[in-house]
Backbone as CSV, one residue per row, in Angstrom:
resi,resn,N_x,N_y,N_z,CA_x,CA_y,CA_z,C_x,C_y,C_z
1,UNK,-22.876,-103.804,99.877,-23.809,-103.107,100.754,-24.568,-101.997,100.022
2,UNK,-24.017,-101.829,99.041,-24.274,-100.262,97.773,-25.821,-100.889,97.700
3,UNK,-26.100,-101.760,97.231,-27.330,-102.729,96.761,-28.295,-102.979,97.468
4,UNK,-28.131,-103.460,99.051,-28.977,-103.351,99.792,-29.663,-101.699,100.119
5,UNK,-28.890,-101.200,100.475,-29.205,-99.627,100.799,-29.918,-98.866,100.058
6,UNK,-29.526,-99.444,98.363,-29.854,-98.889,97.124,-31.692,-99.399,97.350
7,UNK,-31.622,-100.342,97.497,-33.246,-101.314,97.919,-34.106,-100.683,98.868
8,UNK,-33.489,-100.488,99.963,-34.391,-100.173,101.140,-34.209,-98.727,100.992
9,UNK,-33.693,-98.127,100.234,-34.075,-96.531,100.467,-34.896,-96.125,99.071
10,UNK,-34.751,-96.645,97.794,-34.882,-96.352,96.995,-36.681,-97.288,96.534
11,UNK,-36.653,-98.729,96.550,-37.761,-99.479,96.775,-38.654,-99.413,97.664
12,UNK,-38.076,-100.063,98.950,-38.666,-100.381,100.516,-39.548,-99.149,101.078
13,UNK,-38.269,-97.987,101.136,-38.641,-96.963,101.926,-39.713,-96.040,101.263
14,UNK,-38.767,-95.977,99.586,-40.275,-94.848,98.342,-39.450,-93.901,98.533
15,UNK,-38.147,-93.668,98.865,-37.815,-92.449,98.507,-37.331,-92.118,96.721
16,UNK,-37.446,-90.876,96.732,-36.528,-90.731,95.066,-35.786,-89.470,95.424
17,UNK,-34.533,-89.334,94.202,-33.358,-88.569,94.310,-33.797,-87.941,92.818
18,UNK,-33.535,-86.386,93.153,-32.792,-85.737,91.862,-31.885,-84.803,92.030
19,UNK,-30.970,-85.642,91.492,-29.551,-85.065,91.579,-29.299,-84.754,90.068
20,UNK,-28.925,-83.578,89.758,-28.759,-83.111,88.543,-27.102,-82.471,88.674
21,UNK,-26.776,-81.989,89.971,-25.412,-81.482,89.944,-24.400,-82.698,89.660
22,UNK,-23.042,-81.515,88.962,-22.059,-82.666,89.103,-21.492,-82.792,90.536
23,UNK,-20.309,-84.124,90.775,-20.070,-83.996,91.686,-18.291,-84.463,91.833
24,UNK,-17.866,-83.295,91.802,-16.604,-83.217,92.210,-15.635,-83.997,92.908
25,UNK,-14.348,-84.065,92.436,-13.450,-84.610,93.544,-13.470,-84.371,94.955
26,UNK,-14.004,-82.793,95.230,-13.868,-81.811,96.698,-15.415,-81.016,96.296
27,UNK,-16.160,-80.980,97.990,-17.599,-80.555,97.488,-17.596,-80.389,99.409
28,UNK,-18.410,-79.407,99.264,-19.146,-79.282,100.626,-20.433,-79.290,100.416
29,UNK,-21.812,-80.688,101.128,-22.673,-80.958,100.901,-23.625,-79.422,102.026
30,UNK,-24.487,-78.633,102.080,-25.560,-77.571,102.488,-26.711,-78.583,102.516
31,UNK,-26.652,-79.254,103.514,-27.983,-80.386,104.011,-29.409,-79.541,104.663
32,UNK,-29.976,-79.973,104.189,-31.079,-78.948,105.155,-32.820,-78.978,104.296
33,UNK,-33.981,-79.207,105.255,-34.109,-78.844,106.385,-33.496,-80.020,107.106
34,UNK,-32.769,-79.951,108.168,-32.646,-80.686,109.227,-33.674,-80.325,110.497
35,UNK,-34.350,-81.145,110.723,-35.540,-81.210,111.797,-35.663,-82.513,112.667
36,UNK,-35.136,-83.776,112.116,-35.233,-84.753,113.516,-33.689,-85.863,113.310
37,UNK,-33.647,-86.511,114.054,-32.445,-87.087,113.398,-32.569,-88.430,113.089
38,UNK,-34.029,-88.588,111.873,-33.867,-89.264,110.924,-33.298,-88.794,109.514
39,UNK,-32.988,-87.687,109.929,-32.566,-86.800,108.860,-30.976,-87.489,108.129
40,UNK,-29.984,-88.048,109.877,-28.787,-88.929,109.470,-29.219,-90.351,109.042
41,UNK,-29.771,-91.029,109.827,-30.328,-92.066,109.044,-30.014,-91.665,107.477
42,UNK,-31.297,-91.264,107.245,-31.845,-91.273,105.650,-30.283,-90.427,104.982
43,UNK,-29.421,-89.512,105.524,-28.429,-89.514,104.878,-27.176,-90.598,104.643
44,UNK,-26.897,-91.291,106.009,-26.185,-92.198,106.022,-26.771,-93.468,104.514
45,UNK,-28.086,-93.793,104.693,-29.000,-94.914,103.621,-28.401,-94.603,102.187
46,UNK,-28.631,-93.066,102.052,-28.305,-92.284,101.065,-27.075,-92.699,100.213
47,UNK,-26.285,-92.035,101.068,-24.432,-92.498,101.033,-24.277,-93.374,100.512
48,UNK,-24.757,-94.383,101.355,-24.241,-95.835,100.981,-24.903,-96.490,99.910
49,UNK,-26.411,-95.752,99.886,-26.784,-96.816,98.043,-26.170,-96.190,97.048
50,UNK,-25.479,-94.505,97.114,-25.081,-93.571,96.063,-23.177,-94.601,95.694
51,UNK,-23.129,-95.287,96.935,-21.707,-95.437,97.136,-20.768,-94.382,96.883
52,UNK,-21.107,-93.086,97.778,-20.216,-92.357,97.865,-19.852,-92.201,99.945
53,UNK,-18.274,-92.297,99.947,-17.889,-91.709,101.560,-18.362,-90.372,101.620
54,UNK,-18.979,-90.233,102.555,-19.096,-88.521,102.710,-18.810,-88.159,104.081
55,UNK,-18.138,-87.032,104.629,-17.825,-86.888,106.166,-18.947,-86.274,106.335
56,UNK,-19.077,-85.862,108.059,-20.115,-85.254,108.576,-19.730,-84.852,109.558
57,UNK,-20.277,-83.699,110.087,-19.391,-83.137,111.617,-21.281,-83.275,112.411
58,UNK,-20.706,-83.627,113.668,-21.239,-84.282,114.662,-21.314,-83.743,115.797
59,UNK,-22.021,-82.896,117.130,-21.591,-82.596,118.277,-20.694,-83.324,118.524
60,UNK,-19.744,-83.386,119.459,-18.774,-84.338,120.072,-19.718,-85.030,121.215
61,UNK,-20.887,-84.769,121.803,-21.368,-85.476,122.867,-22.437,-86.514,122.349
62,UNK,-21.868,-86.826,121.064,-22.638,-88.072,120.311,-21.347,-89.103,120.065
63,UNK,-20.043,-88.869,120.290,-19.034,-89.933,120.254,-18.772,-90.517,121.800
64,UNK,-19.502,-91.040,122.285,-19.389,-91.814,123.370,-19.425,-93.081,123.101
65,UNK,-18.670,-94.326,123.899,-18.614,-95.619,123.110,-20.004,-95.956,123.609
66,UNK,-20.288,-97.031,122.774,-19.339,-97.422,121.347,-20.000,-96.874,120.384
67,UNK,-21.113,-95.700,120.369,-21.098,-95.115,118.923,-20.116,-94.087,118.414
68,UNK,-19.035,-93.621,119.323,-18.130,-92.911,118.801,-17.491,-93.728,117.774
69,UNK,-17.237,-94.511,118.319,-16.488,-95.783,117.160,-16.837,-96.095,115.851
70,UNK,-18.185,-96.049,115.693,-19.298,-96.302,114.954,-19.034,-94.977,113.957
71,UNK,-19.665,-94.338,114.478,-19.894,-92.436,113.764,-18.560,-92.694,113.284
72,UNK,-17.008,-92.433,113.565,-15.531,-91.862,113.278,-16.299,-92.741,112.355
73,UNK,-16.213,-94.946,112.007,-15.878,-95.106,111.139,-16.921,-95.012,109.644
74,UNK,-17.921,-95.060,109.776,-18.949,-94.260,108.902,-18.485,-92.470,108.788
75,UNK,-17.767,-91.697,108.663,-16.478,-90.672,108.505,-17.237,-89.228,108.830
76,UNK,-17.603,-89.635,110.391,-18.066,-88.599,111.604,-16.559,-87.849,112.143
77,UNK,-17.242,-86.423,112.477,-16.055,-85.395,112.533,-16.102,-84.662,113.954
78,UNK,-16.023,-85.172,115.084,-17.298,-85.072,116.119,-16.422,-83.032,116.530
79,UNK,-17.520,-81.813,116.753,-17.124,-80.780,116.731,-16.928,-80.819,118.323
80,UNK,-16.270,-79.685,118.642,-15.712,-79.165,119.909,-16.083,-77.856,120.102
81,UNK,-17.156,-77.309,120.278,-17.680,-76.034,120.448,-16.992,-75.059,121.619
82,UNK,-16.717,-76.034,122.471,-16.071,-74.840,123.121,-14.271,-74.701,123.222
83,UNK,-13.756,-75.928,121.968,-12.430,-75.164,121.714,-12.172,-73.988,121.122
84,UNK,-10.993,-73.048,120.886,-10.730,-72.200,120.531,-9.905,-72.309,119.189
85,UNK,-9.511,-72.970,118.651,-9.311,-73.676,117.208,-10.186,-73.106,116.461
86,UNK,-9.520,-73.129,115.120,-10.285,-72.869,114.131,-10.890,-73.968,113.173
87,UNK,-11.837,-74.621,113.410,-12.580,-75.730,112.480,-12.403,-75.883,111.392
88,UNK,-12.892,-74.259,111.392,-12.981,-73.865,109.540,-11.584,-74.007,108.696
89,UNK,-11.186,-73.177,109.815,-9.465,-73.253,108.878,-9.164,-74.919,108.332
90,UNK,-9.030,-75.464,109.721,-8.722,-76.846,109.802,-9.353,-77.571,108.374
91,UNK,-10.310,-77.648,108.296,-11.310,-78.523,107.728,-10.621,-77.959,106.444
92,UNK,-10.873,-76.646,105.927,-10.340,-75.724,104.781,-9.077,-76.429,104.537
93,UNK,-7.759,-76.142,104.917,-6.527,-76.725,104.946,-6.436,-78.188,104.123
94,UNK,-7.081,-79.021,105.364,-7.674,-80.251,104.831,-7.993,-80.290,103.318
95,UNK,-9.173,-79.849,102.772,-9.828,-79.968,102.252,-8.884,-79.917,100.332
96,UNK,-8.222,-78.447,100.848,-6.709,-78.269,99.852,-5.689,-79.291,99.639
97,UNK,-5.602,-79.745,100.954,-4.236,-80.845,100.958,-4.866,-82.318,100.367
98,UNK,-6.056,-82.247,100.316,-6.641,-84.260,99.837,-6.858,-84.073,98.746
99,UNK,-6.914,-85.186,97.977,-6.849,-85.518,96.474,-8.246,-85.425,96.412
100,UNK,-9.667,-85.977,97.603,-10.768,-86.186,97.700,-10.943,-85.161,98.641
101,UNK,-12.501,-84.563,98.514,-12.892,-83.893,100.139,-14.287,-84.235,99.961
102,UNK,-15.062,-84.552,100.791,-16.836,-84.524,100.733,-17.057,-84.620,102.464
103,UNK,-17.782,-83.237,102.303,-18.102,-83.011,103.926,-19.335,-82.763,103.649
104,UNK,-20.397,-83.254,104.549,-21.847,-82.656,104.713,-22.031,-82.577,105.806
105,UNK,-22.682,-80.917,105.622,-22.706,-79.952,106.991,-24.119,-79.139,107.279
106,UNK,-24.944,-79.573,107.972,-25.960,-79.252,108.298,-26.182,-77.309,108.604
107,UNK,-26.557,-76.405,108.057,-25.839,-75.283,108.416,-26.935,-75.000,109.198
108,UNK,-28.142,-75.472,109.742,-28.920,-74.829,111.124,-28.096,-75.322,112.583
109,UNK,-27.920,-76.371,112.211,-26.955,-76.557,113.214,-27.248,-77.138,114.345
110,UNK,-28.756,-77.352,114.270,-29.257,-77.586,115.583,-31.078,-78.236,114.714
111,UNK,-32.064,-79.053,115.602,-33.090,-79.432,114.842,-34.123,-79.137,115.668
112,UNK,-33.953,-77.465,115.613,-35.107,-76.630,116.302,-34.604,-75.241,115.554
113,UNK,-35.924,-74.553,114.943,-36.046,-73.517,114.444,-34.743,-72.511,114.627
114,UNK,-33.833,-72.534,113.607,-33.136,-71.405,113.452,-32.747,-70.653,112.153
115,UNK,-32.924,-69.471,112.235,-33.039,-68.887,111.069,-31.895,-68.132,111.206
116,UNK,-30.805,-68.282,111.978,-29.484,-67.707,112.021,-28.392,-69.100,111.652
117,UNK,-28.373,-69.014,110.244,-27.528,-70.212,110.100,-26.292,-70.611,110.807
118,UNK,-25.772,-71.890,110.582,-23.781,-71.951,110.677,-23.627,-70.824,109.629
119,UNK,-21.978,-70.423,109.868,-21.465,-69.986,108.719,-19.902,-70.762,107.968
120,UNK,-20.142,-71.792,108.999,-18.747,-72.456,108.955,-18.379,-73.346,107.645
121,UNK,-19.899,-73.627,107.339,-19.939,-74.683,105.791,-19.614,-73.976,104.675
122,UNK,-19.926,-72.315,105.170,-19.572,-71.676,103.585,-18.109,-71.035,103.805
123,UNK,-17.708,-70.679,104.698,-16.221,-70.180,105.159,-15.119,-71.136,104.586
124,UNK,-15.590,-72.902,105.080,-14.728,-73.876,104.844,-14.883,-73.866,103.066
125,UNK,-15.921,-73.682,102.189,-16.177,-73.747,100.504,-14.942,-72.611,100.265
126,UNK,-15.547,-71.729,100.856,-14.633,-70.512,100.351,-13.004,-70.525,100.326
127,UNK,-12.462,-70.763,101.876,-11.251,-70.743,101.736,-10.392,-72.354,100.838
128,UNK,-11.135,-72.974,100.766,-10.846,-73.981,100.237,-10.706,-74.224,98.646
129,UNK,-11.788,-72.915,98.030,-12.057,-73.001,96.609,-12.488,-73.907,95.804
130,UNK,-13.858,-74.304,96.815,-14.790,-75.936,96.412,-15.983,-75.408,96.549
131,UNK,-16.738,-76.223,96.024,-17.907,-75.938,95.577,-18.747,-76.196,96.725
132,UNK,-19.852,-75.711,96.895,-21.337,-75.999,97.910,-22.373,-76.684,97.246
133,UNK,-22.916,-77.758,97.145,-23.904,-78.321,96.664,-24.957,-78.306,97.582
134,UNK,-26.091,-77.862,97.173,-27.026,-77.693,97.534,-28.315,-79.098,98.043
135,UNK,-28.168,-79.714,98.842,-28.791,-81.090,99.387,-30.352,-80.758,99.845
136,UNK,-31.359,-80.975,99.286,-32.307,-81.103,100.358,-33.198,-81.931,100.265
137,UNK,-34.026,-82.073,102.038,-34.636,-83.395,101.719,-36.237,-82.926,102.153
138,UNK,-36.820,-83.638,101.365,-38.488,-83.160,101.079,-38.995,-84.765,101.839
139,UNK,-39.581,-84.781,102.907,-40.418,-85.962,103.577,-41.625,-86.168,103.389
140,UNK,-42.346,-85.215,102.364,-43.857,-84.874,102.115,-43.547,-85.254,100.475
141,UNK,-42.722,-85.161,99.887,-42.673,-85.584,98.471,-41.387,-86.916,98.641
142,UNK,-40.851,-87.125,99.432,-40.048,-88.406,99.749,-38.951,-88.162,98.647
143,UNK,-38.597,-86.924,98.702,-37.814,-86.888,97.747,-36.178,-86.255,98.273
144,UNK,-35.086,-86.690,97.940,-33.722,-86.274,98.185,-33.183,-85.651,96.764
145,UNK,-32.744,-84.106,96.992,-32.824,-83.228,95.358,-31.516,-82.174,95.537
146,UNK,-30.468,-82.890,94.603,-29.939,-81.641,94.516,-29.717,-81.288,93.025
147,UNK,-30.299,-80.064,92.575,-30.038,-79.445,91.527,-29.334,-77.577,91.284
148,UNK,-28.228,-78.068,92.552,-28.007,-76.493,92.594,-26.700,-76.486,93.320
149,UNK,-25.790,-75.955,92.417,-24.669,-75.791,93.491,-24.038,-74.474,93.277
150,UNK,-23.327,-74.041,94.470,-22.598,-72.684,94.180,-21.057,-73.126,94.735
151,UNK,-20.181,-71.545,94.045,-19.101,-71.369,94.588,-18.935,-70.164,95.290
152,UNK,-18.667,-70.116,96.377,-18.502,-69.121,97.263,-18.063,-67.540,96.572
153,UNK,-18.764,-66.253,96.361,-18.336,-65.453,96.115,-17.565,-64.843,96.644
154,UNK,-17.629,-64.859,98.094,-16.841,-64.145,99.373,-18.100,-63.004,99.841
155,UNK,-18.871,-62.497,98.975,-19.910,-61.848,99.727,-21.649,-63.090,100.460
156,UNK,-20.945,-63.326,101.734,-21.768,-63.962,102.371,-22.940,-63.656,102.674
157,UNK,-23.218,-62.492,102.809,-24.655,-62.208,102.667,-25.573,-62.873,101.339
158,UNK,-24.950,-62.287,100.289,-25.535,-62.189,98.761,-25.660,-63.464,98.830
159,UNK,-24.505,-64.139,99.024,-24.710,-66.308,98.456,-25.641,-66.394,99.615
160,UNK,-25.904,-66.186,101.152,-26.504,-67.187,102.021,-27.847,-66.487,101.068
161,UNK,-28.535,-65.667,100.750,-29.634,-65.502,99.987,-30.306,-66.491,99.087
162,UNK,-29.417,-66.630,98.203,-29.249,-67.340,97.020,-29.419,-69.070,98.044
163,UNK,-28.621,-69.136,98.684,-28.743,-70.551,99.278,-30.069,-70.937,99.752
164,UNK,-30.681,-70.031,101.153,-31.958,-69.848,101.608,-32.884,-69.959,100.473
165,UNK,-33.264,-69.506,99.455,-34.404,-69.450,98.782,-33.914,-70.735,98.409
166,UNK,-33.282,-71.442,97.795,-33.154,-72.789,97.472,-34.133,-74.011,98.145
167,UNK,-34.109,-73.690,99.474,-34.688,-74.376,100.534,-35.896,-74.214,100.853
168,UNK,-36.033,-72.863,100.303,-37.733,-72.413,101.149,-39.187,-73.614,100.650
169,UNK,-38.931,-74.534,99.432,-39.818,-75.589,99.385,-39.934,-77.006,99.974
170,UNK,-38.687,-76.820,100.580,-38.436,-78.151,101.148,-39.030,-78.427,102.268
171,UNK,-39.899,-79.809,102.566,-40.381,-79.721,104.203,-39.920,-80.472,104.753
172,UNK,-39.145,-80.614,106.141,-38.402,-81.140,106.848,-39.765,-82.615,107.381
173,UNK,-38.960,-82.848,108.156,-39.995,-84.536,108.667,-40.728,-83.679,109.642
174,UNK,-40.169,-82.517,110.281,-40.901,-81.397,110.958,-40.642,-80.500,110.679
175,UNK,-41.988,-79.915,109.869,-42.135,-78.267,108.994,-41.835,-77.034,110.109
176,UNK,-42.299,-77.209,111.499,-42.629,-76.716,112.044,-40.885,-76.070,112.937
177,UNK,-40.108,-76.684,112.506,-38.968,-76.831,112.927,-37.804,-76.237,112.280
178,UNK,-37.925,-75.709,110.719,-37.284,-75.388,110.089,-37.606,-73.969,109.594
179,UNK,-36.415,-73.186,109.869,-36.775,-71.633,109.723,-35.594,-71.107,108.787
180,UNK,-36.142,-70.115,107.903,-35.268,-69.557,107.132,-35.097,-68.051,107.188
């Protein structure tokens, strides 16, 4: 399936990748702009011509059958916003205890203008002591680019800086939608 995917995203569709980072046993993917949700599409296409599993956390009111079924087994993480659990921890924990970790986590969080990120993608890097790779996708240059990754300093201000300007060239499939 690596081959087909590799075709229709890479031939068919005209997209191109530059990926210059390495990529780790354990990585938390910083996806963004996220603006419509061809955004999973073209990540899911992604995945599968790169032939890498990557998880993804999901509202939970997108696992209804039978795409709940679907999402879990393509390695959807569907969230619970209004439990009282700790995600982060969870996911973190996780992330220590597997031989593998690859989560990609959208940190607007939502695909309407927000310039108050998640903070949960860099909390989970941090306590985990894994890296953040920097993902973004350009729909005006058809391009998927990561050449940038960090490790969590613990001063969250200073890194979300450093992260944000990363992004500020990227244009979502809607420019108009993505705020930094």
């Amino acid at each position: 399936m690596g081959n087909f995917f590799n075709s229709l995203l890479y031939k068919r569709l005209g997209w191109k990748k530059e990926v210059t980072v390495e990529h780790p046993k354990k990585f938390i993917i910083a996806l963004a702009p996220h603006t419509s949700n061809w955004d999973f599409v073209l990540g899911q296409c992604y995945s599968r011509a790169e032939k890498m599993r990557i998880n993804f956390l999901m509202k939970k009111e997108w696992f209804f059958w039978p795409l709940g079924l679907i999402f879990r087994k393509w390695g959807g993480v569907p969230v619970y916003r209004s439990k009282s659990s700790s995600m982060t921890d969870n996911l973190a924990e996780e992330a220590r205890k597997m031989d593998e970790f690859r989560l990609c986590i959208t940190p607007e969080g939502t695909r309407s203008p927000n310039a108050e990120w998640k903070k949960g993608f860099y909390f989970i890097a941090l306590k985990a002591g894994i890296p953040i790779l920097l993902y973004g996708i350009d729909y005006e240059r058809k391009l998927i680019q990561c050449t940038k990754s960090i490790i969590p300093s613990g001063d969250f201000d200073k890194d979300m800086v450093e992260i944000k300007s990363y992004y500020k060239d990227f244009k979502g499939k809607h420019p108009e939608k993505f705020a930094l």
